[in-house]
N, C-alpha and C positions, 0 to 999 in steps of 0.2 A: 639876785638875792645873796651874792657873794658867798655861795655853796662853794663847797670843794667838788672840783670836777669827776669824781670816784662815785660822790652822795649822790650826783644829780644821777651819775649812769645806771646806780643801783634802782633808783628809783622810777629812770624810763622805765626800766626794763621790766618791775613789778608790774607796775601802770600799764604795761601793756598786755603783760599776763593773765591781768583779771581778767577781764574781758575774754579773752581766751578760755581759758579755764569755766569761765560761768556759761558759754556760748555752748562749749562741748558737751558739756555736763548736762544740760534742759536741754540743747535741739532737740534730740532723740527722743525725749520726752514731750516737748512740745508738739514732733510730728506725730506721734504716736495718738494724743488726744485731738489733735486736727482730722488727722486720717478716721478716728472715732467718731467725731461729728463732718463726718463729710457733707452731710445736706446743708450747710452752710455756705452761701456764695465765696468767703474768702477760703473756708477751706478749701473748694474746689481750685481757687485761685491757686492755692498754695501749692498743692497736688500738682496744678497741670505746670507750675512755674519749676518746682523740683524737680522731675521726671523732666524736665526742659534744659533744667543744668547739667542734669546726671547725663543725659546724650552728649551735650555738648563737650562734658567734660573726662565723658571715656576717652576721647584717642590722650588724651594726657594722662592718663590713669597708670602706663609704664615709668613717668616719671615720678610716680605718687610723693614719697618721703620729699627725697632730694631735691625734685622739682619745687615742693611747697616749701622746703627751705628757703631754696633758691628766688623765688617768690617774694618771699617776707622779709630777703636779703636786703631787697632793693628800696631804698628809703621813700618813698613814693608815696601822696596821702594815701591811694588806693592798696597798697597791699599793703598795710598795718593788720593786727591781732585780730580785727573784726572781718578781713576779706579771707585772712589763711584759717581761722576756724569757722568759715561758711565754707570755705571750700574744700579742709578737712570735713567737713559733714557731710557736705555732697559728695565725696569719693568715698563715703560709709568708712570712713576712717576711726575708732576708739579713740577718747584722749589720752590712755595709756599710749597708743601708738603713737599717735601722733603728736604730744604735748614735746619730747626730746627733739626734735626737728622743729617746731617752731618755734620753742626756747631759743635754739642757734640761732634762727631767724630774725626770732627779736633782739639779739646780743648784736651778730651782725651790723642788723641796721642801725643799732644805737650807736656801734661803735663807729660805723663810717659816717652816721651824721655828727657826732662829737668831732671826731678830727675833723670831718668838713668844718664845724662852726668853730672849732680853735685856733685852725689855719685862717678863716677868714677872722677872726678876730684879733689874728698879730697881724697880718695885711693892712689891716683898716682902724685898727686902735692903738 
């Protein structure tokens, strides 16, 4: 679209904030009225699926911040704004806390996918 390269970064980087930002905000909330209708088959699902992450993702819980920066760093479909605030949620993270450490995250990976893509675009155009 012939953007300046500045516009499109501001704009990853919004675009990946919502998400963020709307994920951290309602989980809490969400689990909360799940956990209140628990006779429900998916809430159980939910329950037993949470308490299923939260084990798994204690022994990482010493690298909490950092590590979930570190996480979001890496440009990968899988650790975008939608896996680092599920996994802020699952480490009972606040988005006060943890919103400044995924910002980095997402600055990060936008910046090392932009150079990836500008570098290969003098390469190959």
């Amino acid at each position: 679209y012939h953007l300046p390269v500045w516009e499109v970064l501001i704009l990853v980087i919004i675009g990946n904030m919502v998400p963020i930002i709307v994920i951290l905000t309602f989980a809490g909330k969400f689990h909360d009225w799940v956990s209140k209708n628990s006779h429900h088959i998916f809430a159980k699902a939910w329950i037993k699926t949470l308490a299923h992450a939260q084990k798994k993702f204690a022994r990482y819980e010493k690298y909490e911040l950092v590590g979930l920066m570190i996480f979001m760093s890496i440009p990968l479909p899988i650790n975008g704004g939608f896996s680092g605030a599920l996994i802020a949620f699952i480490l009972g993270l606040s988005l006060k806390k943890a919103w400044p450490y995924l910002f980095g995250g997402v600055v990060i990976a936008a910046c090392i996918t932009t150079g990836l893509i500008m570098g290969l675009d003098k390469i190959f155009f």
